[in-house]
C-alpha positions, 0 to 999 in steps of 0.5 A, a space after each residue: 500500500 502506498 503511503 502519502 509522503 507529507 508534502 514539503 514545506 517551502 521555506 520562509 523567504 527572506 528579504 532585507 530591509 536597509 535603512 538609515 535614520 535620519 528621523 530617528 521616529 519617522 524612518 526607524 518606525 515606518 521600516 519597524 512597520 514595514 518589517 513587523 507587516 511582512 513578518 506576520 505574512 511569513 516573511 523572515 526580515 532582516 532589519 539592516 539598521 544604521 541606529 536601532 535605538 529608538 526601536 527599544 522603545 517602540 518595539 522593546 518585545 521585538 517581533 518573531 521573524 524579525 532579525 534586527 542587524 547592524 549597518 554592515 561595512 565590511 564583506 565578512 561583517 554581511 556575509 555572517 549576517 546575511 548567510 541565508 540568501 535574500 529573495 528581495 532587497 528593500 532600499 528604504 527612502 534612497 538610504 543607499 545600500 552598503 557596499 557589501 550587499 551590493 557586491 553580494 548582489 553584482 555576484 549573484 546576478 552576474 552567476 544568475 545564469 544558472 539554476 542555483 543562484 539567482 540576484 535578488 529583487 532590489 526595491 527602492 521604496 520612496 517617501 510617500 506624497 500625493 504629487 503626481 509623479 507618484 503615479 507617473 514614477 511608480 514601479 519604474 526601473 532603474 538600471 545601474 550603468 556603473 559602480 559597484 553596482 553595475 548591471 543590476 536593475 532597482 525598481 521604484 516603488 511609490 506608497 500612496 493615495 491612490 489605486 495608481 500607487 504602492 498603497 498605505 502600511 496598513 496591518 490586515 488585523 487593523 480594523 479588527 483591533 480598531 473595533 475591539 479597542 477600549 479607549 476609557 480603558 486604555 486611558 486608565 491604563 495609562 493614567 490619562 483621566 479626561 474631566 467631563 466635556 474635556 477634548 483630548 488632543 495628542 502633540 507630536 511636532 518639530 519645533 514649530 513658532 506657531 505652538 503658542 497660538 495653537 495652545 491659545 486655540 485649544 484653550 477656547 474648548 475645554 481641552 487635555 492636551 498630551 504631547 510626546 517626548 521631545 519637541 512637543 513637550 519641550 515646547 509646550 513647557 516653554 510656552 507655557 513657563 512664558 505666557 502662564 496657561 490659558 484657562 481651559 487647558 490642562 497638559 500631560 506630557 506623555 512617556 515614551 509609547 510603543 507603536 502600538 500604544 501610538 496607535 492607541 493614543 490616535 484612536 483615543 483623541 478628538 484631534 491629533 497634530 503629527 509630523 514626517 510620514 509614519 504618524 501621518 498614516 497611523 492619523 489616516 487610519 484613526 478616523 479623527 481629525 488631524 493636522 500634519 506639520 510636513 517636515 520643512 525643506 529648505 527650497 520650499 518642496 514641502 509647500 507643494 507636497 502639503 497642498 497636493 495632500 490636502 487636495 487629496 484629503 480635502 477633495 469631497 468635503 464641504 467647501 468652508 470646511 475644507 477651506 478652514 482646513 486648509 487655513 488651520 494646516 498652512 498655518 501649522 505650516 509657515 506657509 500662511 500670510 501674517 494677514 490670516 487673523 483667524 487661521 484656527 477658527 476651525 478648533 472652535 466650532 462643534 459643528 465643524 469639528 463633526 463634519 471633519 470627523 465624518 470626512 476623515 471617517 470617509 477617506 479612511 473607508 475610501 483608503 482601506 478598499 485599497 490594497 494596502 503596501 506590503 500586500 501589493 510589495 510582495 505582488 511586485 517582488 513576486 513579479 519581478 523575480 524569476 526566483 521562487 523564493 519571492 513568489 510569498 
């Protein structure tokens, strides 16, 4: 009698994430994400990093299938920690790959004509904006015509806003867990305790000159505001140690979060002012209202990338909502005249605020019937490849 053989499993596939940090939240936090997302899909990551501190906070449990690697600058250095081969190489924000993995990969790709070695699939994974070169550029190839690196071709993968683009890092289980989240609950847990008729507003800034003028309008509801370490707690001290605190106000400066308790803290505020691009999506996916101070460019690119993302944001809302809108961010922004006497109208107004829910609610349900970013990466990765070790 013949015995069925138990059917092999396929090894986990391995990709390589490299990232250099310039923002320590900002790029160490969004390739985390993109890391954790993968590996929870049974992708084995290799997290290449330049500076993992500020991962001791916001992952200090770690992730099964997530390897946390040193930026690696010599051959035997990359060659230790990378034994297992990479299906796929993501170069996160044009970080620019260390010389060993690209001498890995000139090897791999010049012996790619035979079956047992195959070059890796190399992705350069871009900023996200709503411009639209997003669309035009998304997916393009770029092939490497010297250097180390000659020969081998990257692809450019852009997250975005629209079916034309890479998507949004959105965990599949989001909803799920957005709909099972006790916020008064979560509020105890950390000792946040809002009085009755009081707003909770989160705080997560580079310095920005218009801090006070925001805490004066704040002030014009009952209001708890919760800043995050660093700038916005720093600054919020300072204002207030100057100019005394306006009636109306109370402020509790926050600890360190982990991403998840970030993500708690979205959910549990009426109003959340971000920055950079990670908690810029997390406010998306929160539902709330939200201000975004972009991060500021010396030759004025942000003004632009801010506008096209608040046409985007904006696009359906009623037109004196999303002029306030726009007030209120360019604002937040430097990008409005001295003449704008009233640029946070928007902060005082019920009903104004209950319609910028119901938009934000609505652009969250618009996004989330998209494909998200890592289920459409690992798409391209598997297209992109003749290796079946990146068909996931």
């Amino acid at each position: 009698m013949l015995v069925n053989a138990p059917r092999p499993t396929r090894p986990r596939a391995t990709w390589d994430v490299f990232c250099r940090v310039v923002d320590n939240h900002g790029d160490a936090g969004l390739c985390w994400r993109l890391a954790a997302d993968l590996a929870s899909r049974g992708v084995a990551v290799r997290l290449w990093i330049d500076d993992a501190r500020a991962l001791t906070w916001m992952a200090p449990h770690g992730q099964d299938g997530i390897a946390v690697r040193a930026w690696p600058t010599t051959d035997d250095a990359y060659a230790v920690a990378a034994a297992e081969p990479a299906a796929v190489v993501i170069e996160a924000f044009g970080c620019g790959l260390p010389e060993p993995c690209l001498r890995h990969m000139a090897r791999a790709h010049a012996s790619s004509a035979h079956a047992s070695s195959t070059a890796p699939v190399w992705i350069n994974l871009e900023y996200l904006s709503a411009e639209p070169y997003v669309e035009r550029n998304h997916g393009l190839p770029s092939l490497q015509g010297s250097g180390i690196a000659q020969g081998l071709t990257s692809w450019f993968f852009y997250p975005g806003f629209t079916t034309g683009t890479g998507g949004l890092l959105r965990e599949a289980d989001l909803p799920q867990r957005q709909t099972r989240f006790d916020r008064r609950a979560w509020l105890a847990d950390h000792g946040i305790t809002p009085q009755p008729g009081e707003r909770l507003v989160s705080l997560f800034c580079y310095p920005n000159p218009h801090l006070p003028e925001l805490l004066r309008a704040l002030a014009a509801s009952p209001t708890l505001l919760l800043t995050t370490p660093g700038h916005a707690t720093d600054q919020v001290a300072q204002a207030l140690a100057q100019s005394g605190g306006p009636p109306n106000l109370r402020v509790q400066a926050l600890p360190w979060l982990t991403q998840l308790d970030y993500d708690h803290l979205l959910w549990s505020c009426e109003l959340n002012l971000v920055r950079g691009e990670d908690s810029l999506v997390r406010a998306i996916w929160s539902g709330h209202p939200f201000l975004w101070q972009i991060y500021p460019q010396q030759d004025g690119a942000h003004a632009s990338k801010l506008s096209a993302f608040l046409a985007r944001a904006t696009r359906t809302g009623d037109p004196a909502l999303t002029e306030a809108i726009w007030r209120a961010a360019a604002r937040w922004n430097s990008l409005s005249t001295p003449a704008d006497e009233a640029p946070w109208a928007l902060l005082d107004a019920t009903a104004s605020m209950s319609a910028w829910e119901n938009l934000c609610c609505a652009w969250r349900s618009e996004l989330t019937a998209q494909p998200d970013l890592v289920t459409q990466l690992m798409a391209f990765a598997s297209a992109k490849s003749g290796s079946a070790q990146a068909k996931i």
